[in-house]
N, CA, C and O atoms as CSV, one atom per row, in Angstrom:
chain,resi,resn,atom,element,x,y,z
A,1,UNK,N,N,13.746,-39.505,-1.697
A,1,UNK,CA,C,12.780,-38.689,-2.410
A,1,UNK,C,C,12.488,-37.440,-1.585
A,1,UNK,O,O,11.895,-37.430,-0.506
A,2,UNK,N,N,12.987,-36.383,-2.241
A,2,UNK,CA,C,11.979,-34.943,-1.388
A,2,UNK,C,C,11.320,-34.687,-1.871
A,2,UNK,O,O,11.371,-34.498,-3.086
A,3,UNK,N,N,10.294,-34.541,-1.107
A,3,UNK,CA,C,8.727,-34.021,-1.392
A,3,UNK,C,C,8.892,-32.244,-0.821
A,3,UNK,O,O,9.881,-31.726,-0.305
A,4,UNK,N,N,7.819,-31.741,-1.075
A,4,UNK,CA,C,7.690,-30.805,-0.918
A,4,UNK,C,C,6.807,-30.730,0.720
A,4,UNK,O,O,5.838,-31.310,1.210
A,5,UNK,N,N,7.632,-29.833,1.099
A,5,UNK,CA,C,7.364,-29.691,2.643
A,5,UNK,C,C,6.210,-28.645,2.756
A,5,UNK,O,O,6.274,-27.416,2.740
A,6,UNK,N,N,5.015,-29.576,2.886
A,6,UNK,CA,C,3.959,-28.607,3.528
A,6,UNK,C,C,3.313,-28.298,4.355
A,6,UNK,O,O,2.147,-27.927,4.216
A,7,UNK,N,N,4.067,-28.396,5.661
A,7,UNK,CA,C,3.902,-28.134,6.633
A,7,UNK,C,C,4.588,-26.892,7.396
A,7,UNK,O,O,4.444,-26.484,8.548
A,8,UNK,N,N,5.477,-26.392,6.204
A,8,UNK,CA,C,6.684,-25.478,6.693
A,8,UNK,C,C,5.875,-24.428,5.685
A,8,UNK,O,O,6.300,-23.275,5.771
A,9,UNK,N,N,4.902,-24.605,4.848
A,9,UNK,CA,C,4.443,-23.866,3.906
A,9,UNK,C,C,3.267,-22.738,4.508
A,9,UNK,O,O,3.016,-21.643,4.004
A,10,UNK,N,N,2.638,-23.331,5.713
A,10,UNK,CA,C,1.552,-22.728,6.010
A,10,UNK,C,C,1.778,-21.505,6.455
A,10,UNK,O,O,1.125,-20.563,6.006
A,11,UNK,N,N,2.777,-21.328,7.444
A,11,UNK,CA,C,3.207,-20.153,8.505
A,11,UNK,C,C,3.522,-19.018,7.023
A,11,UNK,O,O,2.453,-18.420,6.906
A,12,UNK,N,N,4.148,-18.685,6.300
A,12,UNK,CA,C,4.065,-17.532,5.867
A,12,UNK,C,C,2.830,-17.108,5.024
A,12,UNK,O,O,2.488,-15.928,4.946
A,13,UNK,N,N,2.159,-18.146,4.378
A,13,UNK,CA,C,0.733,-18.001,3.891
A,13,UNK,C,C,-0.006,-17.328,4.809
A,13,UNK,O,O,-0.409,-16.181,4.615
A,14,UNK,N,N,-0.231,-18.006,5.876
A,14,UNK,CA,C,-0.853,-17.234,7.206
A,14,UNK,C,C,-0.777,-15.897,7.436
A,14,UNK,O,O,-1.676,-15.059,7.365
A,15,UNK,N,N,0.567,-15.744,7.767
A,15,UNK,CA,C,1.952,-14.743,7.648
A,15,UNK,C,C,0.943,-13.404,6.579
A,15,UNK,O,O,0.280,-12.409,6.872
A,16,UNK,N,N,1.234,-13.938,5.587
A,16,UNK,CA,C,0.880,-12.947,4.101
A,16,UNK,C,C,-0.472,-12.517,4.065
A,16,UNK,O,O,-0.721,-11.436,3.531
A,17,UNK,N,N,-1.720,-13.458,4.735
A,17,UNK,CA,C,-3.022,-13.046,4.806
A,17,UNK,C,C,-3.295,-12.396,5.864
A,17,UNK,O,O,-4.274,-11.657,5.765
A,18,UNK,N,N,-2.688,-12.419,6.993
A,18,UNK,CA,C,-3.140,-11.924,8.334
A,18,UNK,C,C,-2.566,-10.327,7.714
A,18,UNK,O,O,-3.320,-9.440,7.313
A,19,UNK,N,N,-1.201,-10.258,7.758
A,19,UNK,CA,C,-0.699,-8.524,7.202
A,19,UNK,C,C,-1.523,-8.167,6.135
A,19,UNK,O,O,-1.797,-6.968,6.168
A,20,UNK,N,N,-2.090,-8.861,5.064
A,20,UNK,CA,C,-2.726,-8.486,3.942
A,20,UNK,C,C,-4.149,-7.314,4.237
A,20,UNK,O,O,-4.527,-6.227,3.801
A,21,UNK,N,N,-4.724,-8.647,5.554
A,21,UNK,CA,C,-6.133,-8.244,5.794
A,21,UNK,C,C,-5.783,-6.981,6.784
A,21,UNK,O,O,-6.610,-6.073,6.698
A,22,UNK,N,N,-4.748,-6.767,7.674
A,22,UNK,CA,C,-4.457,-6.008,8.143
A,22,UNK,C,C,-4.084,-4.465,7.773
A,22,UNK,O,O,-4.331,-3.577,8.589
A,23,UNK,N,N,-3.378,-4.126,6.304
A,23,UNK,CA,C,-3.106,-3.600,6.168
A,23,UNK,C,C,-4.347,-2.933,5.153
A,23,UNK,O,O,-4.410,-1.775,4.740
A,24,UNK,N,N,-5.101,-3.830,4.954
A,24,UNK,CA,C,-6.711,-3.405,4.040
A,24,UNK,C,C,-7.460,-2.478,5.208
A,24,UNK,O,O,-7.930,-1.341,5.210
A,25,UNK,N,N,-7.400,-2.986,5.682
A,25,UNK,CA,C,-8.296,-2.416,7.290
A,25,UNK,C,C,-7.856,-1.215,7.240
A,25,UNK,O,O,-8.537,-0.298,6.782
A,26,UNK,N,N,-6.563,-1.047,7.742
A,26,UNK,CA,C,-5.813,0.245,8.319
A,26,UNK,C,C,-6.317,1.204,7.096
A,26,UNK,O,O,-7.115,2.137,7.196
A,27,UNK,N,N,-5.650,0.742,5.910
A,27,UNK,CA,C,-6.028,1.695,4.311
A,27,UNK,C,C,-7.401,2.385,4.110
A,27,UNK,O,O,-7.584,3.569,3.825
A,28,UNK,N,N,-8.520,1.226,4.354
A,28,UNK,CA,C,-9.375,1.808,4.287
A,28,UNK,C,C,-10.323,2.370,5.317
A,28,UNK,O,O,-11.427,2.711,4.893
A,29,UNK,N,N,-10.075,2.520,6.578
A,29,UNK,CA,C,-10.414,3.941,7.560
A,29,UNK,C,C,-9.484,4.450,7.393
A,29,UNK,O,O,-9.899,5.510,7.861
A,30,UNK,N,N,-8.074,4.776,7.003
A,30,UNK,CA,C,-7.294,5.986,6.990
A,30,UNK,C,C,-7.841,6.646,5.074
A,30,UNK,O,O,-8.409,7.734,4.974
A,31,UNK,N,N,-7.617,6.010,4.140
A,31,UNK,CA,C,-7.991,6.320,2.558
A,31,UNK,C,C,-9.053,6.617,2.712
A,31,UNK,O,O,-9.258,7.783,2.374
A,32,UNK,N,N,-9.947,6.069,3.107
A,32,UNK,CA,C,-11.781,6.828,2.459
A,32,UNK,C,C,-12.152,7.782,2.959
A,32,UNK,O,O,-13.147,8.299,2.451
A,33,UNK,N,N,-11.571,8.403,4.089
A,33,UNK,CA,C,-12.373,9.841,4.956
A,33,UNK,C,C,-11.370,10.714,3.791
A,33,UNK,O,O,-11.914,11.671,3.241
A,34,UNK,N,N,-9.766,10.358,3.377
A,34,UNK,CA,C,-9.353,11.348,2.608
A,34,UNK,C,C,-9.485,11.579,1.431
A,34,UNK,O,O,-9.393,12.726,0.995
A,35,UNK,N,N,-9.764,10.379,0.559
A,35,UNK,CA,C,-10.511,10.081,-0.403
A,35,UNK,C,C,-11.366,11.020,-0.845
A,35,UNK,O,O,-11.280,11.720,-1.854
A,36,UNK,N,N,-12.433,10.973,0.219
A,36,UNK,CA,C,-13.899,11.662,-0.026
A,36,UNK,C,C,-13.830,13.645,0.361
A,36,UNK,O,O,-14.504,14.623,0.038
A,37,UNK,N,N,-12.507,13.366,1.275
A,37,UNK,CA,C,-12.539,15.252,1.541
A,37,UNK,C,C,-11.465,15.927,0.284
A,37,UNK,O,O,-11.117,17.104,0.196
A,38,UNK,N,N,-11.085,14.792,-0.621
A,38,UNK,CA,C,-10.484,15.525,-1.784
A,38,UNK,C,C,-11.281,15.301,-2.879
A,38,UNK,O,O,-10.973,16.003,-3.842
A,39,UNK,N,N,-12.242,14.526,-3.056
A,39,UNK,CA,C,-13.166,15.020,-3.472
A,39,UNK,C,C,-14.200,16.063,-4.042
A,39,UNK,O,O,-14.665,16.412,-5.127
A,40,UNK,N,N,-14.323,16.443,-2.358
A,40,UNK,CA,C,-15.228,17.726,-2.081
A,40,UNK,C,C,-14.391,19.211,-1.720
A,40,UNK,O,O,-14.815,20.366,-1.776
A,41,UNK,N,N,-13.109,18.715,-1.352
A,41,UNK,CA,C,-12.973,20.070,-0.721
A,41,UNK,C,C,-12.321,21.019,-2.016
A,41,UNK,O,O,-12.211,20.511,-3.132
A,42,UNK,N,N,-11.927,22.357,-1.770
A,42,UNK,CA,C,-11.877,23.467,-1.991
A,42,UNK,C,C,-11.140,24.182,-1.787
A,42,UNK,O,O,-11.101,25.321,-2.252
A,43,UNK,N,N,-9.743,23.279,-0.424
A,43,UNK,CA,C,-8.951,23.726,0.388
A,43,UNK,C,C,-7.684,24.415,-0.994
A,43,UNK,O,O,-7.531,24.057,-2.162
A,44,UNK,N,N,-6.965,25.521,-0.157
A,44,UNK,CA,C,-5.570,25.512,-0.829
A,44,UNK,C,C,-4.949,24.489,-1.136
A,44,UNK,O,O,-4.451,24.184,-2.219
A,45,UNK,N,N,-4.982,23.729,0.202
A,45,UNK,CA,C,-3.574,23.125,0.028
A,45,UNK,C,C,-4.207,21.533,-0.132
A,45,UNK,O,O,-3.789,20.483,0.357
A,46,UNK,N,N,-5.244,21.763,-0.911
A,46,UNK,CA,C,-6.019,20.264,-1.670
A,46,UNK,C,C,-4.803,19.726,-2.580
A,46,UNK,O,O,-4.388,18.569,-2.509
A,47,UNK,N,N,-4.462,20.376,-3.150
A,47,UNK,CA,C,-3.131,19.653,-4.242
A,47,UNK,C,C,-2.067,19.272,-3.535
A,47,UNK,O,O,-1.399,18.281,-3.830
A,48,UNK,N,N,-1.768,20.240,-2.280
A,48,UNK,CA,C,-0.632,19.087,-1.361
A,48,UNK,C,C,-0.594,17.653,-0.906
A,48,UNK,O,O,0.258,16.774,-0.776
A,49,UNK,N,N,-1.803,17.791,-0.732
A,49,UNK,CA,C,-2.059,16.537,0.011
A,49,UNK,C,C,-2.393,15.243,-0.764
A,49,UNK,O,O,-2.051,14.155,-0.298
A,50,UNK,N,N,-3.278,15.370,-2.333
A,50,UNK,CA,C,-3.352,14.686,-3.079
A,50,UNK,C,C,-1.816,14.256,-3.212
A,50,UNK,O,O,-1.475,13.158,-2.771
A,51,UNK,N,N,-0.876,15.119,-3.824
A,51,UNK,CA,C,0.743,14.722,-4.017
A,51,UNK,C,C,1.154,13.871,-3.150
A,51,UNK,O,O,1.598,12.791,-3.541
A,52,UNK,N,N,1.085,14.211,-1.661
A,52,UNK,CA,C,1.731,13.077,-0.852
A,52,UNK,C,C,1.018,11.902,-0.452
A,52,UNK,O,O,1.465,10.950,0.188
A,53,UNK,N,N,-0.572,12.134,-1.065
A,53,UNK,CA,C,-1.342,10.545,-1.292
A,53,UNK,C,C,-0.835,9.933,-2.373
A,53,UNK,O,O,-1.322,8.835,-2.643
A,54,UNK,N,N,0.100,10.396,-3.134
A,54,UNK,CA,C,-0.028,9.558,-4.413
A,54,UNK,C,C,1.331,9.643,-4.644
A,54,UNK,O,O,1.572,9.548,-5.848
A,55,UNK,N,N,2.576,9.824,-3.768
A,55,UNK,CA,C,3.541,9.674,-3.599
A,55,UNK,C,C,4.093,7.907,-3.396
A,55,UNK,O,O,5.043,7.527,-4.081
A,56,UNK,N,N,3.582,7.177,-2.663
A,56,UNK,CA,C,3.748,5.918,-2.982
A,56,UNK,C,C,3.263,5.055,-4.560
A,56,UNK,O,O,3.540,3.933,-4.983
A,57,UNK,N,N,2.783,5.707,-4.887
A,57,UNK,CA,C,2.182,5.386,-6.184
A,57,UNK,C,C,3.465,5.696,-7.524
A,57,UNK,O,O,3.793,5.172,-8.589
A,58,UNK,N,N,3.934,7.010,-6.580
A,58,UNK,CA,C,4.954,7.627,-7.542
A,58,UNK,C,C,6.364,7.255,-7.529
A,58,UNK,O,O,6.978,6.906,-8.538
A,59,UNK,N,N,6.922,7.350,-6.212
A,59,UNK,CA,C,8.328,6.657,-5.861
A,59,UNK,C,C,8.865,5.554,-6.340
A,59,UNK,O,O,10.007,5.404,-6.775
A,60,UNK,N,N,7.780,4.577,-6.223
A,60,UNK,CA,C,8.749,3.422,-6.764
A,60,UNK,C,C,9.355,3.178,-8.136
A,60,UNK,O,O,10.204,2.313,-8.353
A,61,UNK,N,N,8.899,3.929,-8.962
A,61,UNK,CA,C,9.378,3.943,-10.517
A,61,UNK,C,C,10.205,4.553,-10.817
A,61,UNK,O,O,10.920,4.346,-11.798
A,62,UNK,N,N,10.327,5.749,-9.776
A,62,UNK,CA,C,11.517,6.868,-9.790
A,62,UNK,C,C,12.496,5.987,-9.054
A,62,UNK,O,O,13.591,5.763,-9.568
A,63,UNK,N,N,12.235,5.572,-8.108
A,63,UNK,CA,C,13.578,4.782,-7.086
A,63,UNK,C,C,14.136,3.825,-8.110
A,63,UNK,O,O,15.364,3.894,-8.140
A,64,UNK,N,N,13.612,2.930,-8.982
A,64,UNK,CA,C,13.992,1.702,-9.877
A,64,UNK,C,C,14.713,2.773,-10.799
A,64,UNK,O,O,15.942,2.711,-10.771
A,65,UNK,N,N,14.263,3.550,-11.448
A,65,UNK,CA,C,14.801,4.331,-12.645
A,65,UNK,C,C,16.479,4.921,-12.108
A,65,UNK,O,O,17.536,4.858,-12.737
A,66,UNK,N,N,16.277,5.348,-11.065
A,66,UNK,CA,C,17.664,6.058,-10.153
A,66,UNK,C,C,18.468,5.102,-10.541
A,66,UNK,O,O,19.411,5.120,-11.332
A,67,UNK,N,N,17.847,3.967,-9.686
A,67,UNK,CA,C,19.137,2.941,-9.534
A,67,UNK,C,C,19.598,2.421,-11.010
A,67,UNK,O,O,20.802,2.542,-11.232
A,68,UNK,N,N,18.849,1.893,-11.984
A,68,UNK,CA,C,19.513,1.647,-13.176
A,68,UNK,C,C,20.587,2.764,-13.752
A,68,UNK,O,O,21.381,2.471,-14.646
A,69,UNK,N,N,20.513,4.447,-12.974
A,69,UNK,CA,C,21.426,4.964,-14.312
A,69,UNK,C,C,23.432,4.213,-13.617
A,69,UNK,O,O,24.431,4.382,-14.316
């Protein structure tokens, strides 16, 4: 009989929450100071920077679309 091994199960769960909480952290002191100065600001080059914030947002649909033609 195999059972399901759950002891071999824990380490990437772990794995997946530790990077999870990690990468929340990093996001949000690096996202909310820029967040809030595109917001407010006024700058020229305010639309540059929005673009390459929202470039991961954007790529991946273009990268999937590429590869299907």
């Amino acid at each position: 009989h195999q059972g399901l091994d759950l002891a071999g199960l824990w380490s990437p769960i772990r794995l997946t929450l530790e990077l999870a909480t990690v990468t929340t952290v990093v996001l949000l002191i690096i996202g909310t100071p820029i967040a809030w100065w595109l917001a407010r600001s006024k700058a020229k080059w305010k639309e540059a920077v929005a673009a390459v914030v929202a470039l991961p947002l954007v790529l991946p649909p273009t990268v999937l679309g590429f590869y299907l033609l």
